[in-house]
C-alpha positions in Angstrom: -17.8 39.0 -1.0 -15.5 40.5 -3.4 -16.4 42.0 -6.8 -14.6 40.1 -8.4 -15.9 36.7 -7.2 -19.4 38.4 -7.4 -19.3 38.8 -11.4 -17.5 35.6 -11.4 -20.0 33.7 -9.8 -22.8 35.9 -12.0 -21.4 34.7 -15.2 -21.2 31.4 -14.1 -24.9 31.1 -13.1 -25.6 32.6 -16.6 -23.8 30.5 -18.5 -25.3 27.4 -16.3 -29.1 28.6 -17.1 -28.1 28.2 -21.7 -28.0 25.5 -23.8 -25.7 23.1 -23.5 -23.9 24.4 -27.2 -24.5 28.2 -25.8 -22.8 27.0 -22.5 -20.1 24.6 -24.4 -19.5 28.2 -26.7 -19.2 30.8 -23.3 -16.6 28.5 -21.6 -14.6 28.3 -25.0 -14.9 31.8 -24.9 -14.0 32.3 -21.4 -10.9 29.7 -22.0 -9.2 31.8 -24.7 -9.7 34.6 -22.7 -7.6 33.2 -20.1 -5.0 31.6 -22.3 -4.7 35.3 -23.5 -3.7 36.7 -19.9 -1.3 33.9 -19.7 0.7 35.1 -22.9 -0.8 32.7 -25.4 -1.6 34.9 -28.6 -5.2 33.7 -30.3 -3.0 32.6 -33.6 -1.2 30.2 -31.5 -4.3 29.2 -29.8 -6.2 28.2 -32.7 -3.5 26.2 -34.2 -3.1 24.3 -31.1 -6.6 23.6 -30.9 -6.8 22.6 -33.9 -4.4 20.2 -33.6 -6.2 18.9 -30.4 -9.3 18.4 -32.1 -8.0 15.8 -34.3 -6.6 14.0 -31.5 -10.1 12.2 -29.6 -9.8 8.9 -31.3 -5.6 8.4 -30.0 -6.6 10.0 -26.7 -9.5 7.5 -26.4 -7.0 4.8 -26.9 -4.6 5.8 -24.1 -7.6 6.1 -21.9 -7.9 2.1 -22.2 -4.4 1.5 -21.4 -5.1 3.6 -18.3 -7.9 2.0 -17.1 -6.2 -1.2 -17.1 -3.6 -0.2 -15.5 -5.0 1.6 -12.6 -7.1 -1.6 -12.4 -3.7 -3.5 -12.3 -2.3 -1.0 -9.3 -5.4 -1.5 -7.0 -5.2 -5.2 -7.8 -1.9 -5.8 -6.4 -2.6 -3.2 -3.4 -5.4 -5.2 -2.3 -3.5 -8.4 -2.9 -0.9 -7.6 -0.7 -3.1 -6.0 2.2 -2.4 -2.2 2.5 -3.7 -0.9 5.4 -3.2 2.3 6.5 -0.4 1.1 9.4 1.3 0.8 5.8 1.5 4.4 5.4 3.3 5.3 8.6 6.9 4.9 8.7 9.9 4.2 10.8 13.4 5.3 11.9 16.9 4.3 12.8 17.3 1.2 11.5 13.9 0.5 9.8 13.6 -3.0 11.0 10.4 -4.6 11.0 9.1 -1.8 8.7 5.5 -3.2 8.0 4.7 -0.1 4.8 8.3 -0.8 3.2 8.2 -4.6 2.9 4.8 -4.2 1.5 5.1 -1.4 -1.3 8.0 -3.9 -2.4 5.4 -6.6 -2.5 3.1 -4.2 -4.0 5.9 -3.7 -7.0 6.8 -7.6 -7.5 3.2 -7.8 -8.2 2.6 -5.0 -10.5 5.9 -6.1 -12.2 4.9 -10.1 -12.3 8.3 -10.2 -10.2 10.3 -12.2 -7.6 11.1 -9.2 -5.6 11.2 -5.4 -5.3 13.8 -3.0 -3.6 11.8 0.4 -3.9 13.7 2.8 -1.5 14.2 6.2 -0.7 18.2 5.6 0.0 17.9 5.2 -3.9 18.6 8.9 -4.5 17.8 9.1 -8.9 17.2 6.9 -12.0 21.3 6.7 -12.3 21.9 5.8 -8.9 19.5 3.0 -9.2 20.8 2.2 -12.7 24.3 2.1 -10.9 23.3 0.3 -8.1 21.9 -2.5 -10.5 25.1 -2.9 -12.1 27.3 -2.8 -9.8 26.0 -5.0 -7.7 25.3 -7.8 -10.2 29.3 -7.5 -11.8 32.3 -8.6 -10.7 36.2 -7.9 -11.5 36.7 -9.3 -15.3 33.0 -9.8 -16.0 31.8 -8.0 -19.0 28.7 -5.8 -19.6 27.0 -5.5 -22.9 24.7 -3.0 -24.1 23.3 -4.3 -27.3 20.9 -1.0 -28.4 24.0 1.7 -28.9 25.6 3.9 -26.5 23.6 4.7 -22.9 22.3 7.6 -20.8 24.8 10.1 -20.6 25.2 9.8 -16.7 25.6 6.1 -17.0 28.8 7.0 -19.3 31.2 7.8 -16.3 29.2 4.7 -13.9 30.6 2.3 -16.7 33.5 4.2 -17.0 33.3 5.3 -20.8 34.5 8.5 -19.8 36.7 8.1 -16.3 35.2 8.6 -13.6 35.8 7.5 -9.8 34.0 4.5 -8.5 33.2 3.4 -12.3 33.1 -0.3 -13.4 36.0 0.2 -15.4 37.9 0.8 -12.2 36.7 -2.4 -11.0 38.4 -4.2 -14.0 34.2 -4.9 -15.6 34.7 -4.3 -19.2 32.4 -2.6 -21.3 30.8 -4.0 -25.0 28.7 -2.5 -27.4 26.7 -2.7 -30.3 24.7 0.1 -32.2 21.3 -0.3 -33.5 20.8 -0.7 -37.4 20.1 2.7 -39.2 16.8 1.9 -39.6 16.9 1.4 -35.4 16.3 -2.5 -35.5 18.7 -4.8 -33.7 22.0 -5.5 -35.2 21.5 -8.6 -34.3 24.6 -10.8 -36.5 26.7 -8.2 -34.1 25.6 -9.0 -30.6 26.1 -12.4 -31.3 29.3 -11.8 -31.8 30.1 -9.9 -29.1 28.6 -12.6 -26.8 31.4 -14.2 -25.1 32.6 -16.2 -21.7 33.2 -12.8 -19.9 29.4 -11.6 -20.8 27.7 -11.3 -17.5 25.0 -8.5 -17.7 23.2 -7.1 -20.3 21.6 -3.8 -20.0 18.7 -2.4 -22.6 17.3 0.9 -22.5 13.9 1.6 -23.2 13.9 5.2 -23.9 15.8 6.9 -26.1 18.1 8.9 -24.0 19.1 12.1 -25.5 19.5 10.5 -28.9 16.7 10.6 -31.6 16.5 6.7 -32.2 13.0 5.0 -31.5 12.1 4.0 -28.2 11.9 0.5 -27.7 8.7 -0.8 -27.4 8.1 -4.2 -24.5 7.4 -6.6 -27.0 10.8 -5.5 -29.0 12.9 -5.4 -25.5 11.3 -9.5 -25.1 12.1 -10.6 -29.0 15.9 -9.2 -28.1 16.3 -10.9 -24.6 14.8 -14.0 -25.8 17.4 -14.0 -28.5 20.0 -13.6 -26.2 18.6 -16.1 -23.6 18.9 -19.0 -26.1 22.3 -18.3 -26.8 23.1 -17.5 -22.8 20.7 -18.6 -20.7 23.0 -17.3 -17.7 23.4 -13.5 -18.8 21.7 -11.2 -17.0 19.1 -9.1 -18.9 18.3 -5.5 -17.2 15.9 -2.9 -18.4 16.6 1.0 -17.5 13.0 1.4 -18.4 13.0 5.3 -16.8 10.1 6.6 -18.3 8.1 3.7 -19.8 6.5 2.5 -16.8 2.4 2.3 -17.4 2.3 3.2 -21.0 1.9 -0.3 -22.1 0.0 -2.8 -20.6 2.7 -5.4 -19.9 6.2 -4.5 -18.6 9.6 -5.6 -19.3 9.8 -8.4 -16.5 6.8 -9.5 -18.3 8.8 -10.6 -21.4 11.5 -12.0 -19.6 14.0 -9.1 -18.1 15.8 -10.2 -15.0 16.1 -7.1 -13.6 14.0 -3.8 -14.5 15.4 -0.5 -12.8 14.0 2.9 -12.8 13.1 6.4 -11.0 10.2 7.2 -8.5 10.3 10.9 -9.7 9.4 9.5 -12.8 6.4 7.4 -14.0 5.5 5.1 -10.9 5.9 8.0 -8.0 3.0 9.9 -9.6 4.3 13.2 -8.9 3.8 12.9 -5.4 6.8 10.6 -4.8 9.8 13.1 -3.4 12.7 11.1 -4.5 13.6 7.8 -4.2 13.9 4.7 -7.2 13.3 0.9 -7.4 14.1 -2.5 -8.8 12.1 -5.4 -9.6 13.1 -9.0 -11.1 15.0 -11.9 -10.3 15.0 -12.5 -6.4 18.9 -13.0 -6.2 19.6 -9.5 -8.1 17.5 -7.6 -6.0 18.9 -9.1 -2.9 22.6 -8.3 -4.4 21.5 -4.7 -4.7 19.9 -4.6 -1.3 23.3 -6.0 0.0 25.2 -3.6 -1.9 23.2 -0.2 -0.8 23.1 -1.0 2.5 25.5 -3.5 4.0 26.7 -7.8 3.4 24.5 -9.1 6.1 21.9 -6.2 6.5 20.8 -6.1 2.8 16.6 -5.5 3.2 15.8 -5.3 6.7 17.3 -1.7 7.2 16.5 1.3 5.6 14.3 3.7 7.6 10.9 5.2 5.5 11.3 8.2 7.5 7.4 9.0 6.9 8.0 8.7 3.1 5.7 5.5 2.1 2.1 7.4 2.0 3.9 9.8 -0.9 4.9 6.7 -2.4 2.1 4.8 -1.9 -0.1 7.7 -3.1 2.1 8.3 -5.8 2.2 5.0 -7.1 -2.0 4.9 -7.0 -2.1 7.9 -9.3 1.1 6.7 -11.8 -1.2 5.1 -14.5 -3.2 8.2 -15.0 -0.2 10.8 -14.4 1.0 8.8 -16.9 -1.8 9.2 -19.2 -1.6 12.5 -19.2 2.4 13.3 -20.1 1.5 10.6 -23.0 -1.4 12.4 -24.0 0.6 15.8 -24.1 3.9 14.0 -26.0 1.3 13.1 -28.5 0.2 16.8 -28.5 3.5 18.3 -29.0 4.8 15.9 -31.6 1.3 16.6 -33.5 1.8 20.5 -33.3 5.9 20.5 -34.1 5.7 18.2 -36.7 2.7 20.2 -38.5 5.4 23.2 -38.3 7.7 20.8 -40.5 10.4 19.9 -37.6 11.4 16.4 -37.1 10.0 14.9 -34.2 11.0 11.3 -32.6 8.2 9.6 -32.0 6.3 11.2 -35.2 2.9 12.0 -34.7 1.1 8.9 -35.6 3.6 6.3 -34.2 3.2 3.9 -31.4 4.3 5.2 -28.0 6.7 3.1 -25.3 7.9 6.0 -23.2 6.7 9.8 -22.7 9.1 11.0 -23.9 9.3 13.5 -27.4 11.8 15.0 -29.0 12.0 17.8 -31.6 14.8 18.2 -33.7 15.1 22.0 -34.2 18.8 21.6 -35.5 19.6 24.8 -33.8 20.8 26.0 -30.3 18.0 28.9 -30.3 15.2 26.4 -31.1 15.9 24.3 -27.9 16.6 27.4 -25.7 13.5 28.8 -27.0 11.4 25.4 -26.6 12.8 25.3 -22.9 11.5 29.2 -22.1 8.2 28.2 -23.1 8.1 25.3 -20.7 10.0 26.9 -17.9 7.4 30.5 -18.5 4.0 27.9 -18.1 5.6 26.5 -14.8 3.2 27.1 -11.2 6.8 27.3 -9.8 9.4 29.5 -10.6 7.3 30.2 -14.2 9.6 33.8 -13.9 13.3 32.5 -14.1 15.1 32.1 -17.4 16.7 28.8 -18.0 20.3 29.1 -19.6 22.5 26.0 -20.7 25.2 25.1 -18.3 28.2 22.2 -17.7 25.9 19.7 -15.6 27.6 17.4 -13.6 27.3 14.1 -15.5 27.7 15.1 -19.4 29.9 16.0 -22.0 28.5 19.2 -23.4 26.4 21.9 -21.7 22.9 20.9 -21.3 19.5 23.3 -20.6 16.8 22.0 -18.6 13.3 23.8 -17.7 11.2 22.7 -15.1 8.9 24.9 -12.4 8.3 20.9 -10.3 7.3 20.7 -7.1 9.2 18.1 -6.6 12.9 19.2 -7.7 13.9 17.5 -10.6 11.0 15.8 -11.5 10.6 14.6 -14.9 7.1 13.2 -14.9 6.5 17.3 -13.8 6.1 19.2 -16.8 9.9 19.8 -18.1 12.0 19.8 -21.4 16.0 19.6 -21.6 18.0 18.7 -24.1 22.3 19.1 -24.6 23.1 21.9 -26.5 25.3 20.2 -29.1 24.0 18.6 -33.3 21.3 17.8 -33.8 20.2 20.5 -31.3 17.0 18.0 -29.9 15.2 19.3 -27.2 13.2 16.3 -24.7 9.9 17.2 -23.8 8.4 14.9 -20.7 5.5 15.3 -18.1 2.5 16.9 -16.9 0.6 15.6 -14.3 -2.5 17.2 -15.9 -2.8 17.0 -19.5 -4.1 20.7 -19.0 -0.5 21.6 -17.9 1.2 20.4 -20.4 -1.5 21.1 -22.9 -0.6 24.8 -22.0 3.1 23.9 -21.7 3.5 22.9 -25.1 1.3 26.7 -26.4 3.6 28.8 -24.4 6.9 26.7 -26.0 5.0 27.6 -29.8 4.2 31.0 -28.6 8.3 31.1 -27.5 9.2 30.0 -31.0 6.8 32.7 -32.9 8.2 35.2 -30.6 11.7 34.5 -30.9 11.3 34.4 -34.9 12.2 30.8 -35.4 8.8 29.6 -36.9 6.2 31.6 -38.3 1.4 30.7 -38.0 
């Protein structure tokens, strides 16, 4: 035995023999200690445990949602029969692929939905995004978007900037119609732009990288309800990337036909190495099962590849993964917004996504905001992140993330484009400990770099 681990253990069984406020005092002690040997100055500390402190009461509250929720997840698991034959997988063609058709049963019923296609071929949120439109639209249909402008990658799959393969190219035009300035629905102008050609209409849940409010469920049902009455034939689809599990109810819960979104987000728990799904109406998901594999294959191919017990696993842990990237949005919004920067949500609103952004209406503040995350990182926590022209936008964009999964965005990560109001997006944490510490080492960053003075 080491000496090290001998004085370890020494001041452990000390500190186990005190008081319960002696013991609660020593491990506070022995906390900032080790916050200090990972860069975290004690000024920055005490602010951000300050801040914490205040925060028992909303944490308590997510805590419920949780519960539900995970409550929700075994439910439908046991519902639907997993057994652990489910969590082996298959090759070549797939067919017959017991643990695939029943994690998509396992997702209609989480979802209250006809069907689920929840597949690894589904390479990102876009893909799956694109996949959902595409495969719903035809030649001189029209697709609305009734809450402002989209994801930036979805831009070139519509074909608002050209792009080869997009919508436009297939002669689907493109409508819409921008939120009030106080974010409400416009909704005197979506009527309006309801017409014959109006086929599809897709709402996104989070805000994207704009600083508008995310939409909460019960907002996306009072806007498709509006348009069902008018059009009961339009189809309604959700891009709810990064809202999964932080309500109690989702969007096919209030009426979406079709809800689409990323496995390396919310539902794949952090465990979930790539892959997305969709849920809703059993004729869309069967037109995007046709349209990613094959007319006349649709659902019975598509080989796991020993894949399902990640996603399986994954999606058991996504309500309290979950929990915890809300709980640390809620933390950084609390500690930027006491340092007088704008923050979207602010720190006593509702939450619909886990998602928060900071306005620091500078370039130095996000590159600064996204050192911090990248430097608390247990992977590659020593490279520098720098803005560059990603594939998929119109300006450059910086994006920190040490995720053992790459990419991840329910991992601990920030990102933001590097272009007015210079917002960064802050997501993740499958501990609330990690992003707890994330969100010191971006403040300890900004003090560093000069851009905000304790």
């Amino acid at each position: 035995m080491n000496e090290t681990y001998t004085n370890a253990a020494a001041e452990a069984d000390k500190i186990s023999k005190n008081t319960q406020p002696q013991r609660m005092q020593e491990l506070q002690t022995m906390q900032q200690a080790m916050y200090a040997n990972l860069g975290i100055s004690d000024k920055v500390y005490q602010f951000s445990k300050e801040v914490l402190d205040s925060l028992a009461s909303r944490f308590a509250e997510i805590d419920q949602v949780t519960e539900y929720n995970q409550l929700k997840v075994i439910k439908a698991m046991q519902d639907n029969k997993v057994s652990e034959a489910c969590l082996l997988g298959t090759t070549g063609y797939g067919y017959n692929d017991l643990g695939r058709e029943t994690l998509e049963a396992v997702y209609a019923s989480i979802f209250h939905a006809e069907d689920a296609l929840v597949r690894p071929q589904i390479t990102c949120g876009t893909h799956a995004l694109a996949l959902a439109l595409i495969s719903n639209l035809r030649p001189k249909d029209e697709l609305l978007s009734p809450v402002g402008k989209p994801y930036d990658t979805l831009e070139e799959v519509i074909g608002i900037r050209p792009s080869k393969g997009s919508l436009a190219e297939y002669g689907i035009t493109y409508r819409q119609v921008d939120l009030l300035a106080d974010g409400g629905f416009d909704y005197e102008a979506i009527e309006k732009a309801l017409n014959q050609q109006t086929k599809l209409v897709t709402i996104q849940r989070s805000k994207g990288y704009q600083t508008r409010p995310t939409l909460s469920v019960t907002r996306i049902g009072e806007l498709i309800s509006f348009i069902k009455k008018r059009r009961p034939d339009i189809i309604c689809m959700v891009d709810n990337c990064y809202g999964e599990f932080v309500e109690t109810i989702e969007p096919t819960d209030v009426g979406a036909d079709m809800v689409v979104g990323s496995l390396i987000k919310n539902p794949g728990g952090g465990l979930a190495p790539i892959g997305g799904y969709i849920v809703g109406k059993k004729e869309c998901v069967e037109n995007a099962a046709y349209r990613l594999t094959s007319p006349g294959l649709g659902k019975e191919v598509g080989a796991s590849l020993g894949i399902l017990r990640d996603f399986y696993h994954g999606l058991f842990l996504a309500p309290t993964v979950t929990a915890s990237a809300l709980k640390g949005a809620i933390f950084a919004a609390n500690i930027y917004e006491k340092l007088g920067f704008r923050v979207v949500p602010n720190s006593i609103e509702s939450r619909h996504d886990i998602i928060q952004a900071v306005e620091f209406g500078t370039p130095e503040g996000v590159i600064a905001f996204c050192k911090g995350i990248q430097a608390a990182a247990p992977v590659d926590s020593f490279v520098t992140p720098e803005p560059w022209d990603m594939p998929g936008y119109d300006s450059q964009v910086i994006m920190a993330a040490g995720a053992f999964v790459s990419g991840s965005s329910i991992e601990l990560s920030a990102d933001g484009p590097i272009k007015p109001p210079y917002a960064v997006y802050f997501q993740g944490g499958l501990t609330f400990e990690h992003a707890q510490f994330g969100i010191m080492k971006t403040l300890q960053s900004i003090v560093d770099a000069g851009i905000k003075k304790l």
